[in-house]
N, C-alpha and C positions, 0 to 999 in steps of 0.2 A: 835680231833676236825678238824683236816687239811681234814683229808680223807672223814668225815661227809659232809665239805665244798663243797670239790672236786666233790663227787658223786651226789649231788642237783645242783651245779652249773654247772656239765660241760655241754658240750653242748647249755648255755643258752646264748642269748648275746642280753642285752636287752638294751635301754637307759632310766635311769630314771630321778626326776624330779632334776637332776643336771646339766641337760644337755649332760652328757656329756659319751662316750660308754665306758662299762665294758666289758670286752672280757673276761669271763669266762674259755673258751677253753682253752687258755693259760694260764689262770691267771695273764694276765697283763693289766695294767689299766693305761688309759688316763687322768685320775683323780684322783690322791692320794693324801694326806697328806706326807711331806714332807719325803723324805727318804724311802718313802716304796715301795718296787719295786716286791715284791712277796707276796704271802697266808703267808710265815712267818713271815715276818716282819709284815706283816697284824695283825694277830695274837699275837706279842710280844708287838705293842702299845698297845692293849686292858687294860684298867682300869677298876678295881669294878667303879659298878655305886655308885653314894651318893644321898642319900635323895633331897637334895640340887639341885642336876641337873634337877630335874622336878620340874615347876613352875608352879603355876597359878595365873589368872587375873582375878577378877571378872568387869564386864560391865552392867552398868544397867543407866538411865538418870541421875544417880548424879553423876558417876565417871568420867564421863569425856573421853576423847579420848585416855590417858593413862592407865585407868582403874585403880583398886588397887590389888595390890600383897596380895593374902593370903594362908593359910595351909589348909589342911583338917580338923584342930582343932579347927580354930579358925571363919569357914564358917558361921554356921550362929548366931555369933557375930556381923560379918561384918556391920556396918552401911549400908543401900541399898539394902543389900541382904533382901529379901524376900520368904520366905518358901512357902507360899502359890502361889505365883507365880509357872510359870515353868520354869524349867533351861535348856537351852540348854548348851552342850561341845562341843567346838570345838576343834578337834586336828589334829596336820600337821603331815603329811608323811617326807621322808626320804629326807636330805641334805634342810631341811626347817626351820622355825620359826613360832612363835605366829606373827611373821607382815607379812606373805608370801600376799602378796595386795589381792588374792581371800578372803582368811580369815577375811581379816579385813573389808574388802566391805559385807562380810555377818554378821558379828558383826553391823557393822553401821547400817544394814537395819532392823535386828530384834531390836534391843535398841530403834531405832525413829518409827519403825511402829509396837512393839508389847511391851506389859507387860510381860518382860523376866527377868530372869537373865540367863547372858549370863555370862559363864567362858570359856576361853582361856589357853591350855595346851601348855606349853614350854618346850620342851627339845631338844633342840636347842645342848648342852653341850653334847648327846650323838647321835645326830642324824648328824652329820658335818659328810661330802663326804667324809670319807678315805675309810672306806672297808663297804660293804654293810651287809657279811655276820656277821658283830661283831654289825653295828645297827640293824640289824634283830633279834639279842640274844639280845639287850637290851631292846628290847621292851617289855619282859615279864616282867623287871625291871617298865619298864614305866607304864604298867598295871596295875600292884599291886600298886604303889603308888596314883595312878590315881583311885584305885580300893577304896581308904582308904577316897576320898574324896567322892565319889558316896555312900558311907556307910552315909553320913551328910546328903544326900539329900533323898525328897520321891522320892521314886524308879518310881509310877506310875504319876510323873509330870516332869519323867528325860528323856533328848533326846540328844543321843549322834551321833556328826557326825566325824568321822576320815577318812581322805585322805589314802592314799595307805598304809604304816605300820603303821600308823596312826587309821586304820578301827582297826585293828588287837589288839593296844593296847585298845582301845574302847573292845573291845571282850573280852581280857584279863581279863580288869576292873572289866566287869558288871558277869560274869561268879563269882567272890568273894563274890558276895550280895547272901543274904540267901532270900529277893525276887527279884526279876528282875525287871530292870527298862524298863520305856515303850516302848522304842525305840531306834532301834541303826541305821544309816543309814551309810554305808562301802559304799565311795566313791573310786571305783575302788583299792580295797583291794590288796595290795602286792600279786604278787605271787608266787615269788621264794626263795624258804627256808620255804614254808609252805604250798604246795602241797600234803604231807602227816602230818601234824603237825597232833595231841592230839586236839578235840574240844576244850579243855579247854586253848590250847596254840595259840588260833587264834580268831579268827570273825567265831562266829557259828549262826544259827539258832537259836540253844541253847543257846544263849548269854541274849538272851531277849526276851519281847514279841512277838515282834514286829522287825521284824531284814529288814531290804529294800538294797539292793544291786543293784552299777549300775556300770556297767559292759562297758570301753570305750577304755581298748587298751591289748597289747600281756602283758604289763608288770604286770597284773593285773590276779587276779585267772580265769580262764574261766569256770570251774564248777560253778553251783547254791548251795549258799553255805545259802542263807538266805531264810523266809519266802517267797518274793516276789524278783525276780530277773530281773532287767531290761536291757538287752541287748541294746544298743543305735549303729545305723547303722553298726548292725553287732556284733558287741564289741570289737572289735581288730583294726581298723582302723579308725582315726576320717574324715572327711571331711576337705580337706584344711591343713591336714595332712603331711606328707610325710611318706611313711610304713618305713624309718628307722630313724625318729625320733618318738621315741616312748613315748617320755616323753610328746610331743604334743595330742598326743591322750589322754594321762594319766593324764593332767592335766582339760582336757575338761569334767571331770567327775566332780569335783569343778566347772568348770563354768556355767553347764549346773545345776548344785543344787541351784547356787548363783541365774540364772535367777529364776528359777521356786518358788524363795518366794515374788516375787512379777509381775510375769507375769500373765497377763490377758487371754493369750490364755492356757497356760499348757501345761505340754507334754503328749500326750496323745499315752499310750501304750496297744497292743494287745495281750492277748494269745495265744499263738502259740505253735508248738511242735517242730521245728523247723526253723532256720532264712532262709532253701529257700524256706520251704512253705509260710514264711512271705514276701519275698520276690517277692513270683508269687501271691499276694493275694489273699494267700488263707484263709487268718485269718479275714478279713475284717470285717465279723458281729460275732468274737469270742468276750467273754470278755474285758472291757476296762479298764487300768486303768491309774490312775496321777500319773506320775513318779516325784519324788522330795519334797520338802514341803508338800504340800497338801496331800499328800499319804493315811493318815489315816482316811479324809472327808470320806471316804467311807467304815468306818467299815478296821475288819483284810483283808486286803488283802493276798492271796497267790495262786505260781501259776510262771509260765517264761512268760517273758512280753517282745515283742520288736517294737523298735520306731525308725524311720525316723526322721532326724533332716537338721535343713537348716544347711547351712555350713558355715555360719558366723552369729554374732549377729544380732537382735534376734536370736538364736537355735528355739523357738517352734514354730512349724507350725500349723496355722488354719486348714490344710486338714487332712480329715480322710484316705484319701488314701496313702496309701505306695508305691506309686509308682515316 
């Protein structure tokens, strides 16, 4: 497993959403769990996951701001839950939580302005800042579990959203269903330790019907890996950014999905074949389409798409021009 590590990671050196840099090259990190000072030690912490370590929350107007804790067995039992309804999942990326404030400002705004059920994925218990490449192997753990709860739900009323190894266990998940569920949308999808992954060990295309990729910093895959892929200024650096904090970019993929379920302008993306023909607008009257929420108003989208963004709140811009 060391040398597996060593061969994917060297050369990488990225900041994810812990803040804080991993220096691969070396293998030494500025952020570890106590005591760990190399890939071995890294490695010697490693625990089986348990069932127990992934949690969910379901959210809908009668739980309240706390939500209530349930299993994949016991879903639609749940008083609130609603079948007939549609469910959205949310789940966090890496050295995160089910309260990461993006996540739960999107919880709040589908609960009061849609008829949802909204669950909330925690694994919090395998996902804490020690070594990247041991939560990057638990996420297949996370997937399968996650995988067992999406088997309760209709597959064509399910919409799953996951942040960076968060996309991936989403992919994981839906990839288990004997039918696919409607939608998956991979908020700037991990990229390291799954550049050559098995479709079935990541955020595919294949995952779902309907798969939407948005694409916002280095730490994040750069290939088009879904139906519809949306490059957002670039997709490697955000605006108001710094290029070596990368976790800024990385989390602007969350912020910019959270505006788009209740922004009025939208963000509106171009087909393109590449970002410096996008760039010199040359794409200007190609195809267009709504990156985020909305995506599906318009039928299956697919196809690489990119989009100019203001550089602070609001993000969408009323111009059609990319310039």
């Amino acid at each position: 497993m060391r040398f597996k590590a060593e061969l994917l990671l060297i050369f990488i050196k990225i900041t994810l959403a812990s803040d804080k840099v991993h220096n691969f090259v070396h293998l030494t990190w500025d952020y570890l769990k106590d005591g760990v000072t190399d890939m071995m030690d890294c490695i010697r912490i490693k625990h089986p996951p348990r069932v127990d370590d992934v949690k969910f929350y379901l959210f809908t107007p009668k739980t309240g701001d706390e939500g209530q804790e349930i299993n994949n067995f016991t879903i639609r039992n749940i008083e609130g839950f609603n079948k007939t309804f549609y469910t959205k999942i949310l789940i966090h990326g890496y050295a995160q939580n089910y309260k990461n404030e993006v996540l739960l400002k999107m919880k709040d705004v589908y609960v009061k302005t849609e008829i949802l059920n909204v669950i909330m994925v925690n694994w919090e218990n395998l996902s804490t800042p020690f070594c990247y490449p041991i939560v990057a192997d638990y996420t297949n753990f996370v997937g399968q579990i996650t995988g067992y709860l999406m088997a309760k739900l209709i597959p064509e009323k399910t919409h799953v959203i996951g942040f960076s190894l968060g996309a991936h266990v989403a992919g994981i998940g839906a990839q288990m269903q004997s039918a696919k569920v409607l939608r998956i949308t991979g908020l700037d999808p991990a990229g390291p330790m799954f550049i050559n992954t098995a479709e079935n060990q990541r955020l595919d295309k294949s995952s779902a019907k309907n798969v939407d990729i948005i694409h916002t910093s280095r730490a994040g895959v750069s290939s088009p890996v879904g139906h519809a892929d949306f490059y957002v200024n670039g997709g490697k650096v955000q605006p108001n950014c710094s290029s070596t904090d990368v976790a800024c970019s990385h989390r602007r993929s969350m912020e910019l999905y959270l505006e788009s379920i209740t922004s009025n302008v939208g963000f509106k993306a171009f087909e393109c074949d590449s970002v410096s023909n996008f760039e010199n607008n040359k794409c200007i009257n190609n195809t267009f389409a709504p990156m985020g929420e909305p995506w599906l108003s318009r039928g299956a989208l697919r196809g690489i798409f990119y989009i100019k963004t203001n550089p602070t709140e609001p993000f969408a811009s009323d111009k059609d021009e990319n310039d």
